[in-house]
N, C-alpha and C positions, 0 to 999 in steps of 0.2 A: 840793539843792545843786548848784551849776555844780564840774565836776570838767574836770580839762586833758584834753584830745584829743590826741594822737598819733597817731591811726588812721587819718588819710584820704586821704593820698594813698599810691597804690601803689608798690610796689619797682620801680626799673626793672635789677634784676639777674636774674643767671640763676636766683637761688635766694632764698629766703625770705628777707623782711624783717624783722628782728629789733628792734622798738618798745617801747618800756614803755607802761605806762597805772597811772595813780593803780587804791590800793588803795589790848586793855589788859590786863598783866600780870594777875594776879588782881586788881592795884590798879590805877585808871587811873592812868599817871604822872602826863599833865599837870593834866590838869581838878581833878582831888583833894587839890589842895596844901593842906595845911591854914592858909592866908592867913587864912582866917577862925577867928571864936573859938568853942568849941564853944559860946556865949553866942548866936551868928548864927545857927548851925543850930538851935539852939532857937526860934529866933525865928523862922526858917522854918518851922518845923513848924506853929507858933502861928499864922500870915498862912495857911498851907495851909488849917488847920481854921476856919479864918473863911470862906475863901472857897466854901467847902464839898466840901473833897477829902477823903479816908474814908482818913486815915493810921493810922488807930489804935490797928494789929495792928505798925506798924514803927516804929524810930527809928533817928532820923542818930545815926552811933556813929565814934569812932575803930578803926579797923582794922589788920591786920599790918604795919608797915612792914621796909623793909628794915635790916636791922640794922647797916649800916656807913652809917649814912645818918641820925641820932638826929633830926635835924630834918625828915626831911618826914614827919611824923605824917599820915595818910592817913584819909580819913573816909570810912563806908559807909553800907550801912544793912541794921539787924538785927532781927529778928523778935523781939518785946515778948514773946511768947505762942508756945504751940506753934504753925505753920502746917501744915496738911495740903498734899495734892499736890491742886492745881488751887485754891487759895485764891487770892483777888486778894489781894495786900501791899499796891497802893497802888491810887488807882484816884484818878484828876486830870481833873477837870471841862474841857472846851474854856474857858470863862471863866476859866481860869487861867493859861493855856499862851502865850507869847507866837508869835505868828503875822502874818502876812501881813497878813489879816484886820484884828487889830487895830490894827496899824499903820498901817495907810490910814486907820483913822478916830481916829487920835491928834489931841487938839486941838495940840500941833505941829508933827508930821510930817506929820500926814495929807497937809493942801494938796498940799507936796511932792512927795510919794508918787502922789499922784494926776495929778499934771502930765503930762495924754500928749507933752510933747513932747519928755520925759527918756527914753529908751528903758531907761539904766540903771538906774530905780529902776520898773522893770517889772517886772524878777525879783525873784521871793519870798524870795530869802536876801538879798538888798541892805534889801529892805524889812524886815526882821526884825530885822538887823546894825544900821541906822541907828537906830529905835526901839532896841533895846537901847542902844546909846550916847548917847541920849538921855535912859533911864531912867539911866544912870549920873552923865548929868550934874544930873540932878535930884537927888541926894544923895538924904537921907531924907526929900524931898516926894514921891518918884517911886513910880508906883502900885504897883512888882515892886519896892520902895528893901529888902526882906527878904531877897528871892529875889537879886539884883545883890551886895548883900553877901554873898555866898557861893561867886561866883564866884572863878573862880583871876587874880590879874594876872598868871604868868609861865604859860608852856605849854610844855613839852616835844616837840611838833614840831619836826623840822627844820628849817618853815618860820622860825622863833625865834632857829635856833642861828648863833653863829656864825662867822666865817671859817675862824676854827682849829679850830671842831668839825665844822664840815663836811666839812673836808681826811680827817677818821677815817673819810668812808661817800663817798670821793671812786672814781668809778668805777663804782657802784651804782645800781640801779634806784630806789632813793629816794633821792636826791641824784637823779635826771634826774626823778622826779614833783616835787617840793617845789621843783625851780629851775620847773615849769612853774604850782605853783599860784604860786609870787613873781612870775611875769610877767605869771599872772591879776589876781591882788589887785592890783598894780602899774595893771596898763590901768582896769580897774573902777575905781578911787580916780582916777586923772587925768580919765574921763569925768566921774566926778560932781564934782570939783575944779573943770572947766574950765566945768561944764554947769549944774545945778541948786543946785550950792552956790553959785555966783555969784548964780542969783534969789532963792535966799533965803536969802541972806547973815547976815540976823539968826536965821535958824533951825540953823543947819551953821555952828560955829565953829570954824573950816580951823586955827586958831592953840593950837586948846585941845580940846575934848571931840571933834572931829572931825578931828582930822590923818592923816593916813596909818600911823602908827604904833596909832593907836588902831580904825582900820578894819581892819588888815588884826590885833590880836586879835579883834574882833567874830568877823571870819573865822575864828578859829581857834573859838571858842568854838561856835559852829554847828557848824563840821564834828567836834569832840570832842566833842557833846551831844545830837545830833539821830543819829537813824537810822530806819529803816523801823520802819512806814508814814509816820510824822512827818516824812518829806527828800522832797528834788526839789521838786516844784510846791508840795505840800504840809506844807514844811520846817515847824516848831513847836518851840521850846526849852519842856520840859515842867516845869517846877521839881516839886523835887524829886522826881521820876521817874529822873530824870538823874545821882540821885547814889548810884544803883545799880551797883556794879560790873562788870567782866566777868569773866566762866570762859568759857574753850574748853568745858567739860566740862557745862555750862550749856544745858540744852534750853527756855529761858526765851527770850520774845523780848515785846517793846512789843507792845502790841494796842492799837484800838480798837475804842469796841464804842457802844451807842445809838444817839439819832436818826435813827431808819432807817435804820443799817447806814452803809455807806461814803457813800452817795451824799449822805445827810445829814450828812455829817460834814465838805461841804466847801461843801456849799450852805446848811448851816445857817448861823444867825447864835447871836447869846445866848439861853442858855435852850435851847438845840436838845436837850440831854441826854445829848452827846457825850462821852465819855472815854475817857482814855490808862487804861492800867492793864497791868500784870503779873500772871501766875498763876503762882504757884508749880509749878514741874516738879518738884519732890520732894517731903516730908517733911520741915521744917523744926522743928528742936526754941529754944527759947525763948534767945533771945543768940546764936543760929548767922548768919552776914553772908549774905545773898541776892545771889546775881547774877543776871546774866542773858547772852543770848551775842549781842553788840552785828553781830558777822557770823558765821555759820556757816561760809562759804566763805571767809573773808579771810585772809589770809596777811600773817606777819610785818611785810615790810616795808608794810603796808597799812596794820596797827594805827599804826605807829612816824608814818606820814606824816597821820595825821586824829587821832592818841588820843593818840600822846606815850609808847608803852610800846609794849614785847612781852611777851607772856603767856610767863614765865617756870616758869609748872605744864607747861603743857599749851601750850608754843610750836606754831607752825602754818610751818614752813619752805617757801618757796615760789620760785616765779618767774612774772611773769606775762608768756605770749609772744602777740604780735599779730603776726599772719600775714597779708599778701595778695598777691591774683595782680596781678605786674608787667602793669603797661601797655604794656609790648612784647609780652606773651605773645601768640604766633598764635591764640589760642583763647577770649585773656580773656572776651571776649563771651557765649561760652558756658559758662565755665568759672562765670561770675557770675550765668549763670542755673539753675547746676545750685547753687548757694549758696541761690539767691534760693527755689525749689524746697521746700528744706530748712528756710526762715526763720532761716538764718543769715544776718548780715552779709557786707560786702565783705570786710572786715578782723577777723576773730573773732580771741577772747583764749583762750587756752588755757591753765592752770595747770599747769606740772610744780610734780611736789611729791615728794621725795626718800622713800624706802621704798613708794614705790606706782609703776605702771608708767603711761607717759603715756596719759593720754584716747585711749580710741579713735576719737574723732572728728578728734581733732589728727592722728592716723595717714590716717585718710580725706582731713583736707583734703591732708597733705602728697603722697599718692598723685592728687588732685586738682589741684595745685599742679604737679606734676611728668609731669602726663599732656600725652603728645606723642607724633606721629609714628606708629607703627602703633595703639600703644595710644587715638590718639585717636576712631576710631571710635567708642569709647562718649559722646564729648561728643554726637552728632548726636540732633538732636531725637528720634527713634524711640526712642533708653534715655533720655529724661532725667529719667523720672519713676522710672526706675528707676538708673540713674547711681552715686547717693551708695553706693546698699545693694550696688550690683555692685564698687563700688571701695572697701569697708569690710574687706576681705581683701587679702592681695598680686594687684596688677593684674599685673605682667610682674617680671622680673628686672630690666632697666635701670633702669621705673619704683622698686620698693625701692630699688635701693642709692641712686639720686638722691637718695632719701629720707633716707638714714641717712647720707647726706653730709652733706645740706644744714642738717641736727641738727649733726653734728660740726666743719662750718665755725663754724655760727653760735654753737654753744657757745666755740668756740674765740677767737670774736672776741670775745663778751660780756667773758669770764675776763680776755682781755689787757687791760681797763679798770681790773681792778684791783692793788693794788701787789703781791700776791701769789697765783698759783693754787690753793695746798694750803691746808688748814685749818688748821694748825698753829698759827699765830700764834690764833686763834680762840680753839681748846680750849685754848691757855694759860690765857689769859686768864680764861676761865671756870672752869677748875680751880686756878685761885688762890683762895687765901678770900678773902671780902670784905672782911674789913678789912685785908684787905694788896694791894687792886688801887691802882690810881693812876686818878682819874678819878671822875667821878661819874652820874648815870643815864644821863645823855647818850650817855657814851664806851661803856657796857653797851649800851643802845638799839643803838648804831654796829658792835658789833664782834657783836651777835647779828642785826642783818640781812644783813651780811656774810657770817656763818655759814650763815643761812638761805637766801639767795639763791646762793651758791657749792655749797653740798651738791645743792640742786634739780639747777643746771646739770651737775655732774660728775656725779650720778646719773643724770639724760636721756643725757650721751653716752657713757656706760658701758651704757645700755638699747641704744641705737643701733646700739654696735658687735657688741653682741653678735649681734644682726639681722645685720648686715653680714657678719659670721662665717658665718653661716647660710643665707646665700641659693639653695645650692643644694638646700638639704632642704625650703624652702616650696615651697606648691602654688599657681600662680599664674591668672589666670582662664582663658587658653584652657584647662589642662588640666580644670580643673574644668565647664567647659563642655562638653570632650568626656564628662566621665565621666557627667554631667548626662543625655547621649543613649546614655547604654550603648556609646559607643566608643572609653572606655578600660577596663582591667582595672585591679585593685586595684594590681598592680606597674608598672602604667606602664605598658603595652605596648597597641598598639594592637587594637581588636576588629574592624576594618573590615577585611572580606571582599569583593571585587569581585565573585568567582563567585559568592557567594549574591545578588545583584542580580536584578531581573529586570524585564523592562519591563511598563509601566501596556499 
């Protein structure tokens, strides 16, 4: 899946660039609305085992909903039978899954699809988005017309919401991802409007199953459905795979497995012997709901901007910061080869995340970031293979504190975006019972990435200063250099004797 970019051009400030970059309750909110009747999920079960997908150790089931909330009945899926730990629950042939693949050879997408002079329908989630909308418009002719009925028509992304529910997460790092997938979907729908829906005008009905409104749900349904290994080049909407829950707490992730392993799994065609499937990470007793953990590393406002939820068990509070070295920096050039060294990026993402202390590498780049003047010596080629591992400790006194500034500026600016810095309004809201809040998933979605995102940042500059408090009790590298050659003592003092000298 194409995700927005923020990341590529550099700061031209003295101090780090502070970027967002795009990042489900125990229930997915959006994808799992129970739109459909548990009569469809039946009937998906039934098109599964035809097509010969091995369901049937599980079944689509209604699941916990939130209690101030009687109508989104939420649908999962539960183990028939006892499941052991490392049991496949489901296990979905490549002949089932809708892909790339077979949308290039749809009799009437394909053509389209294949047109090299479209650039837009070159990418594999464009290709996969348009055929799904196409089986939609096929009603109950359409090959997946099973699997299509069971999808959600409303989705709880941001990308969804609107003006006046946006104004609740106004300020936020998601509200700045979700204005950038709007601008994505936005250009992608006008390219293929202006471009290849004009040639095949009788194929792409711009007035009805293909509008703008109906591509940019495609859009959402891919990015709420689809996750590794099944995204990016090799995005796949996996029916009923898909209608597996998430847990944080969930050591469960999508596999595939046959036709020679990965390499066949993308070179194959039908028949290859390819499948998605699940192994259960625990001990599953007989009517107990299976998850899986859709990201291990993601954070809150990640789920809210692709899933439509925050994991409300086991929430994941975060902030995601994008760092790089200004294009004025005297040093950039090297500074990006002591990056490049590392196989880090220009611009790397580093996650604060409130109750744990920041990544140590976020600490290197920042001492990286902030290297100048005497401490520059170690840019020059002779350390640079050594560089990263030399400046993963306090490099100098000025170099820190730059550091723990250039945290507390930037924290300081983030915070002033939004309508309030303390958490207070937050934990109201949450420690109100639910059936006496005002508002509905959305306004919860809103005020727990709020929470999430504000905690990260005031915990970073609370780490920060406490560094900054400290500066004269670290040990920085000249000293540990000299102690390295035995010419300092445990208290600091010098070992170097001139009398004991003696010439060669």
């Amino acid at each position: 899946m194409a995700t927005t970019s923020t990341t590529g051009v550099r700061a031209r400030a003295s101090r780090a660039r502070w970027t967002t970059r795009s990042t489900r309750a125990r229930v997915r909110g959006d994808a799992q609305r129970a739109r459909a009747s548990r009569e469809a999920y039946d009937g998906l079960w039934m098109w599964l085992e035809r097509r010969g997908a091995d369901v049937s150790r599980v079944v689509a089931d209604a699941v916990t909903t939130d209690a101030n909330d009687s109508e989104r009945a939420q649908f999962g899926v539960r183990a028939k039978t006892t499941l052991r730990r490392g049991t496949r629950a489901m296990v979905i042939p490549r002949e089932v899954w809708m892909d790339a693949t077979r949308a290039t050879e749809d009799a009437d997408v394909g053509a389209a699809l294949r047109d090299a002079r479209y650039d837009a329908v070159k990418q594999p989630w464009v290709r996969v988005a348009l055929l799904l909308l196409k089986e939609r418009e096929r009603g109950a002719d359409g090959e997946f017309a099973a699997y299509v009925a069971t999808l959600p028509k409303t989705l709880d992304s941001p990308l969804f919401w609107s003006a006046d529910e946006l104004r609740d997460i106004a300020g936020t790092q998601l509200l700045d991802n979700a204005a950038g997938y709007d601008a994505y979907v936005r250009a992608v729908y006008e390219e293929l409007k202006n471009g290849v829906f004009v040639e095949y005008a009788s194929t792409f009905d711009v007035d009805g199953a293909f509008d703008e409104a109906s591509f940019r749900w495609a859009f959402g349904i891919l990015r709420s459905r689809t996750m590794a290994p099944l995204d990016g080049a090799n995005v796949a909407l996996v029916p009923g795979l898909d209608l597996i829950n998430h847990s944080s707490l969930s050591g469960a992730r999508w596999r595939v497995g046959g036709g020679g392993g990965m390499g066949g799994l993308f070179g194959g065609g039908s028949g290859s012997g390819v499948a998605a499937y699940v192994e259960c990470d625990r001990d599953y007793d007989e009517g107990a709901e299976i998850f899986v953990n859709y990201d291990p590393e993601g954070i809150d406002s990640k789920f809210a901007l692709d899933y439509g939820f925050i994991d409300v068990v086991n929430p994941s509070p975060g902030y995601a910061l994008t760092l790089s070295i200004p294009e004025d920096d005297a040093n950039l050039f090297d500074k990006l080869d002591v990056l490049e060294t590392q196989g880090l990026p220009e611009a790397p993402t580093f996650t604060l995340r409130p109750y744990s202390d920041p990544d140590r590498e976020l600490r290197t780049f920042l001492r990286l970031l902030h290297c100048k003047d005497t401490d520059a010596f170690l840019l020059e080629a002779l350390f640079r293979q050594q560089c990263w591992s030399l400046i993963s400790e306090p490099l100098s006194r000025e170099n820190e504190a730059d550091c723990c500034a250039s945290i507390t500026r930037g924290v300081a600016d983030a915070l002033s975006a939004y309508e309030t810095r303390s958490l207070d309004q937050e934990k109201a809201f949450l420690t109100t019972p639910p059936n006496e809040r005002q508002g509905g998933i959305r306004q919860e979605i809103a005020v727990r990435a709020r929470l999430s995102e504000k905690s990260a940042l005031l915990e970073a500059s609370a780490f920060f200063d406490v560094v900054a408090s400290s500066l004269d009790k670290l040990e920085y590298y000249q000293e540990r250099r000299l102690r390295s050659l035995n010419l300092l003592n445990d208290d600091g003092s010098s070992t170097y004797d001139p009398f004991n000298e003696t010439m060669a």
